[in-house]
C-alpha positions in Angstrom: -2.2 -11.5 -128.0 -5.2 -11.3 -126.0 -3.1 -10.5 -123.1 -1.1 -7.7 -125.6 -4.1 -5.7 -125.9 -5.1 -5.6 -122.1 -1.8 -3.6 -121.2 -1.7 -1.4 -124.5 -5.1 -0.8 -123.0 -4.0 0.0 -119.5 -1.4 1.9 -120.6 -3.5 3.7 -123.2 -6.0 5.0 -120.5 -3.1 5.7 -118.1 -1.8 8.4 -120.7 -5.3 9.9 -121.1 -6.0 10.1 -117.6 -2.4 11.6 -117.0 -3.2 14.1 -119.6 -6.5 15.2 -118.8 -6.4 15.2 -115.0 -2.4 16.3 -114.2 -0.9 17.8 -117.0 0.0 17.0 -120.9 3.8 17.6 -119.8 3.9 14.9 -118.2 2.8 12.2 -120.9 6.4 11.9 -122.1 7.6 10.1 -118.5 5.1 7.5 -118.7 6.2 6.5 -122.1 9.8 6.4 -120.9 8.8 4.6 -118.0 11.1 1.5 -117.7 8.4 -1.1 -116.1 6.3 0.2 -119.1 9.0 -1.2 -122.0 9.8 -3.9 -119.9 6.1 -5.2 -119.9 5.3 -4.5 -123.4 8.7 -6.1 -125.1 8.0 -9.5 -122.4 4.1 -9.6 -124.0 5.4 -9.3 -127.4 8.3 -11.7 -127.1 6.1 -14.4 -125.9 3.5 -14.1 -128.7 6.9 -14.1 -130.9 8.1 -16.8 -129.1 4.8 -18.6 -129.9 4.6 -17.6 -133.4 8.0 -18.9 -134.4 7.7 -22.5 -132.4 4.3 -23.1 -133.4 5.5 -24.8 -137.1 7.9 -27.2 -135.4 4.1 -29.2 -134.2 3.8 -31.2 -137.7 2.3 -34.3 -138.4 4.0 -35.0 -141.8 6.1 -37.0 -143.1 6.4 -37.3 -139.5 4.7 -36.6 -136.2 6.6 -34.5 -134.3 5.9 -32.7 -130.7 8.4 -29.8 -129.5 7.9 -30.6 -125.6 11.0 -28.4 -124.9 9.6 -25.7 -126.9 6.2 -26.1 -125.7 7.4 -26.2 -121.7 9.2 -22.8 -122.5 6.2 -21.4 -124.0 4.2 -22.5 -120.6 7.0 -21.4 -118.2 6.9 -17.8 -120.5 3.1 -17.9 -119.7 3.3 -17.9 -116.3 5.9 -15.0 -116.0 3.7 -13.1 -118.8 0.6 -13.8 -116.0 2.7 -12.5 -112.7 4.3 -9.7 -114.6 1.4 -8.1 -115.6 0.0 -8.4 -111.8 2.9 -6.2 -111.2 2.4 -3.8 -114.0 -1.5 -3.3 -112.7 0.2 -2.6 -109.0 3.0 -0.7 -110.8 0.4 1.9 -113.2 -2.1 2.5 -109.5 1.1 3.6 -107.9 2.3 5.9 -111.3 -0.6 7.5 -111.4 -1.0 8.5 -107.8 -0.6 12.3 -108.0 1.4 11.8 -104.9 4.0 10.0 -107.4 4.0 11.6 -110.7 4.4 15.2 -108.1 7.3 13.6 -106.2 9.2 12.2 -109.5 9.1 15.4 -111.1 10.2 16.6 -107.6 13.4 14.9 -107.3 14.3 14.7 -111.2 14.4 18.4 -110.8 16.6 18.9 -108.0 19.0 16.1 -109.8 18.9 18.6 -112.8 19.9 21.5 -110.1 22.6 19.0 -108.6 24.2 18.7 -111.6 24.0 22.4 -112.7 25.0 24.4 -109.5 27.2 21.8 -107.8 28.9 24.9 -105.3 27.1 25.5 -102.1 25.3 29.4 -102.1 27.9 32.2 -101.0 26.0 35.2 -99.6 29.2 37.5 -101.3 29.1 37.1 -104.7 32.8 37.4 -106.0 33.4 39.7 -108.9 33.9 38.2 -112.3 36.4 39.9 -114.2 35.7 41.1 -117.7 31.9 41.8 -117.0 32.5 44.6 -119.2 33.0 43.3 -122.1 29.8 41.4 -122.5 28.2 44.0 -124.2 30.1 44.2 -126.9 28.3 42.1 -129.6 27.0 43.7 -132.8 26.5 40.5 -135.4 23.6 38.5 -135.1 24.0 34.6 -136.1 20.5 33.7 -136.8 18.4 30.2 -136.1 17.5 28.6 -139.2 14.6 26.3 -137.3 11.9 27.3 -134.8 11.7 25.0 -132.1 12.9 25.1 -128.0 16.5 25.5 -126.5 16.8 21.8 -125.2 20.5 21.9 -124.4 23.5 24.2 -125.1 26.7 22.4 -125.9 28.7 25.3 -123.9 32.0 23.8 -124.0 31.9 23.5 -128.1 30.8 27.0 -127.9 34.1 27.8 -126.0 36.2 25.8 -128.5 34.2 27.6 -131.6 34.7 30.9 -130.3 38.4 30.5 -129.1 39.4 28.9 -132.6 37.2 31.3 -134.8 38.6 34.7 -132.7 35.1 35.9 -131.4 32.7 36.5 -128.4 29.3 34.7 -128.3 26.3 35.3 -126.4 23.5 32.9 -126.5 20.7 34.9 -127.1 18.3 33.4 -125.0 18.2 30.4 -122.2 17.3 26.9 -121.9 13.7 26.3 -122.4 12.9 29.5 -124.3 11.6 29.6 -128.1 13.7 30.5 -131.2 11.8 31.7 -134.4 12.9 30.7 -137.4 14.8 33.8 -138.5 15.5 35.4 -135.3 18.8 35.5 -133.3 20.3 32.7 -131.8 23.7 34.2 -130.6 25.4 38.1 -131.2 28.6 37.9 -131.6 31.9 39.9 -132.1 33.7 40.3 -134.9 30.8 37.9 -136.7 31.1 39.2 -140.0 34.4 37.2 -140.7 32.2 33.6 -140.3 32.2 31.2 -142.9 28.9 29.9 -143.5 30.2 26.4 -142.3 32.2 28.2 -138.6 27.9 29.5 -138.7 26.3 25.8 -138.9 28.6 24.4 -136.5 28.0 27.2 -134.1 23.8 26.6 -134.7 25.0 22.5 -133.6 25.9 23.2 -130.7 22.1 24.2 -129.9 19.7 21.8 -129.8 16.2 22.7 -130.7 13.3 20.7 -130.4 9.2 20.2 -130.4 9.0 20.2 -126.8 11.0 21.4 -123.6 13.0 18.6 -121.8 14.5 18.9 -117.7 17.9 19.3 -119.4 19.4 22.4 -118.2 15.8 23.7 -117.5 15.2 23.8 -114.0 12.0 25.7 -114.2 10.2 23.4 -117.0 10.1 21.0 -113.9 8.4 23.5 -111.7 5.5 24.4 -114.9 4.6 20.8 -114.5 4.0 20.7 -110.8 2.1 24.0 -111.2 0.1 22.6 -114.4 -1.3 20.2 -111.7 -1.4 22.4 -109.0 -3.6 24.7 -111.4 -6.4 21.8 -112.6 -6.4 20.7 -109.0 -7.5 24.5 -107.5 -9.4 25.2 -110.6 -13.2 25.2 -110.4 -14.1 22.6 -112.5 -11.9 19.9 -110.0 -11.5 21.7 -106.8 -9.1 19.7 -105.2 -7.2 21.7 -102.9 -5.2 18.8 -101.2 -3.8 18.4 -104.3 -2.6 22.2 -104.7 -1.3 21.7 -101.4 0.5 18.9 -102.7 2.3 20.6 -105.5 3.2 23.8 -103.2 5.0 21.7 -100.7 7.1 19.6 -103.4 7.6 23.4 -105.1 8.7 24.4 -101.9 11.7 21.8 -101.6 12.6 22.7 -105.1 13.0 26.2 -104.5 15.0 25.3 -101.0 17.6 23.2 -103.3 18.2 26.0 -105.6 18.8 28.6 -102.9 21.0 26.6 -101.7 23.3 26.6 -104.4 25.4 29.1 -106.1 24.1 30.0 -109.7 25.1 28.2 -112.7 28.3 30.2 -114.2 27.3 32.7 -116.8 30.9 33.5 -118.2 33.2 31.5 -119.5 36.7 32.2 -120.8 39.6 30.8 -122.5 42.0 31.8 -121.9 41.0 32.5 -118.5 41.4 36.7 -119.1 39.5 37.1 -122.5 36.0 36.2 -122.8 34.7 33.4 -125.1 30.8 32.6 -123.7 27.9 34.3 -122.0 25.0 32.5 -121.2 21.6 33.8 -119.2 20.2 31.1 -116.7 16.9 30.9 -114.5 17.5 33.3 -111.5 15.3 33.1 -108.6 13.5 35.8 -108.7 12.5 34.2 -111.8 11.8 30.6 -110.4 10.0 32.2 -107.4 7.4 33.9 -109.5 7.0 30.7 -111.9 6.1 28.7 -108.8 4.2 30.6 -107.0 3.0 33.8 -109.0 -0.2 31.6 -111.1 -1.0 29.7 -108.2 -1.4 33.0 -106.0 -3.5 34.4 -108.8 -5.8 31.2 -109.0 -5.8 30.6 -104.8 -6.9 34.1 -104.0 -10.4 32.5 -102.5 -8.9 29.5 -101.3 -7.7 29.8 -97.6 -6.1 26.3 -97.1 -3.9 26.8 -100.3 -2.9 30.9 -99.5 -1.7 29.3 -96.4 0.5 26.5 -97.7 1.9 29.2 -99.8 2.6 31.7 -97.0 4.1 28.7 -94.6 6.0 27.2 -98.4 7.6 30.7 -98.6 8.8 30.8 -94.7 10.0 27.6 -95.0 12.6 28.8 -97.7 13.5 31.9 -96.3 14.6 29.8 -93.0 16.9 27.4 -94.9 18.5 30.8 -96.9 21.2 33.4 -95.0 20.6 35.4 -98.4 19.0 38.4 -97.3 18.0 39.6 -100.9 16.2 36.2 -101.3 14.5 36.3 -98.2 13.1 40.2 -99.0 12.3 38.9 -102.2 10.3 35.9 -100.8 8.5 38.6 -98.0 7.3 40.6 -100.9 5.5 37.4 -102.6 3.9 37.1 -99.1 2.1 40.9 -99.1 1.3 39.7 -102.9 -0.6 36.6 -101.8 -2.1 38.5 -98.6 -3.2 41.6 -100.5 -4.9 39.0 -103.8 -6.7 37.3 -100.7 -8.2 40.5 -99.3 -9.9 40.9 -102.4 -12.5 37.9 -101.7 -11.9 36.6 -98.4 -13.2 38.1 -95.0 -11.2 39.6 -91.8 -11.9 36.2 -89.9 -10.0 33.9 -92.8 -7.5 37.1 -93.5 -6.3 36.9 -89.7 -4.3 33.8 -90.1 -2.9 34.7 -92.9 -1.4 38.1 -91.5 0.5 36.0 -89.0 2.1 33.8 -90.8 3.1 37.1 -92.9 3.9 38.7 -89.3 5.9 35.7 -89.0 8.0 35.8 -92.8 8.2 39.3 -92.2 10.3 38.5 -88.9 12.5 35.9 -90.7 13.5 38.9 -93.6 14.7 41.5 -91.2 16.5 38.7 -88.9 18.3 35.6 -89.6 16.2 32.9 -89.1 15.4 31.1 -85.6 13.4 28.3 -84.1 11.3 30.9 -82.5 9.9 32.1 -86.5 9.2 28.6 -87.1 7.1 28.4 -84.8 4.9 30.9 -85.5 4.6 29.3 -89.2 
């Protein structure tokens, strides 16, 4: 039991370090994390395991000694003493910063795998019966509070098809919902029965806390959360900033990559059944990048990483609306830097602006990377 308490111990301090250096966000991973359970349910088996054999040892009426039993409990102490050498190696490695900034790197381009699956097309083809998405006029309203945490869209579909109506969620993954406040509009809603209503408010689950389902951009809030502490005054860490921006930077390289999640959906294919707002760039841009600008403005090293993150997305994008977008971010971070910094430290940030500025009026070359 001894042994118990050490890695509840371990673990304990691992999930307040987490918290207080990185990011609360993050807490919820560690607990998930498989080696975690796994070392925790082999402790507590073995002191079960120990409990339970420990009456067969009697004396009376006869003396008795359970030397299968007790060879079990032996060979269970020596994996109990190698497995928790690996669970020390295992929590050093978790909370490297390196780690926890990579796993949430790579859960959230899974997430963007599995929600834009089609490669990014420069012409965007015209979806028919735009038009009618702004016909709603009855409001079906949320009867918890809580965070979007996943729409069920294809049960949406089924519900409005069967119940002869249009839907629109009101707002997207990740977002709050009031108590009280809309959750969808919809057409024609005032012929609902209060049980079509509930099963239409099931097909949204709301919760405590935001999850990486179908919310790209709560995985890039947790690298900035760390990205924030580690600029910040109190830890000034830049290497760590520098850090986050680069695994932002791949993030934001995936998702340009792809063709956005699809927004309408209708059954039969002509009448409209669904809409649904997602995470646009623009959007994801500006939650990656916009704080971090805000809290770097002093900080050369960092302003730099964000000028060469930005011209390392615009190369990988033929999109030139995404690259003008990402040159405007650039003036943004080298005008916030001219507020503190000096003309020495301001001239290499200019060319690696000079340098994005190249890549948003051309299509992007070897020669632009050079220069970044």
């Amino acid at each position: 039991m001894t042994v118990v308490s050490i890695v509840f111990a371990i673990l304990l301090m691992t999930l307040t370090l987490a918290s207080m250096q990185f990011s609360p966000r993050i807490i919820v991973s560690f607990v998930r994390d498989g080696v975690t359970q796994w070392t925790l349910g082999i402790f507590l088996g073995t002191f079960s395991y120990c409990m339970a054999a420990l009456p067969a040892a009697r004396s009376l009426p006869r003396p008795f000694a359970p030397v299968a039993t007790v060879c079990g409990a032996m060979l269970l102490a020596l994996v109990c003493v190698g497995w928790l050498l690996f669970f020390i190696h295992h929590i050093t490695h978790a909370i490297s910063v390196s780690h926890i900034v990579d796993r949430i790197a790579s859960e959230t381009e899974s997430m963007i795998d599995e929600m834009m699956p089609s490669p990014h097309r420069e012409i965007r083809l015209e979806t028919p019966g735009m038009s009618e998405a702004n016909t709603w006029d009855t409001p079906l309203l949320s009867d918890e509070s809580g965070y979007i945490r996943f729409v069920d869209i294809q049960r949406l579909v089924v519900l409005a098809k069967s119940s002869h109506v249009k839907v629109r969620v009101v707002r997207r993954a990740g977002q709050f919902v009031p108590a009280g406040t809309p959750l969808f509009m919809i057409s024609r809603g005032s012929s609902l029965t209060p049980q079509t209503s509930a099963e239409f408010r099931n097909a949204v689950d709301l919760g405590p806390s935001r999850t990486l389902q179908q919310d790209i951009e709560f995985g890039i809030l947790q690298i900035v959360d760390i990205a924030l502490k580690a600029i910040s005054p109190a830890v000034n860490d830049p290497s760590t900033g520098i850090t986050c921006v680069d695994h932002l930077s791949r993030i934001l390289i995936r998702f340009a990559s792809r063709e956005s999640a699809p927004h309408l959906f209708y059954d039969p294919p002509s009448i409209l059944r669904v809409s649904i707002d997602w995470t646009e760039f623009d959007k994801l841009l500006d939650s990656a990048f916009e704080q971090i600008r805000m809290y770097a403005k002093g900080d050369v090293a960092v302003s730099l990483r964000l000028l060469r993150a930005l011209g390392d997305i615009a190369m990988t994008t033929p999109d030139t609306v995404f690259r003008t977008a990402l040159y405007e971010r650039g003036k943004r971070i080298v005008a916030g830097c001219a507020e503190k910094l000096g003309e020495e430290e301001l001239r290499s940030l200019r060319v690696r602006l000079s340098a994005l500025e190249k890549l948003t009026v051309a299509p992007p070359a070897f020669a632009a990377a050079q220069d970044l």
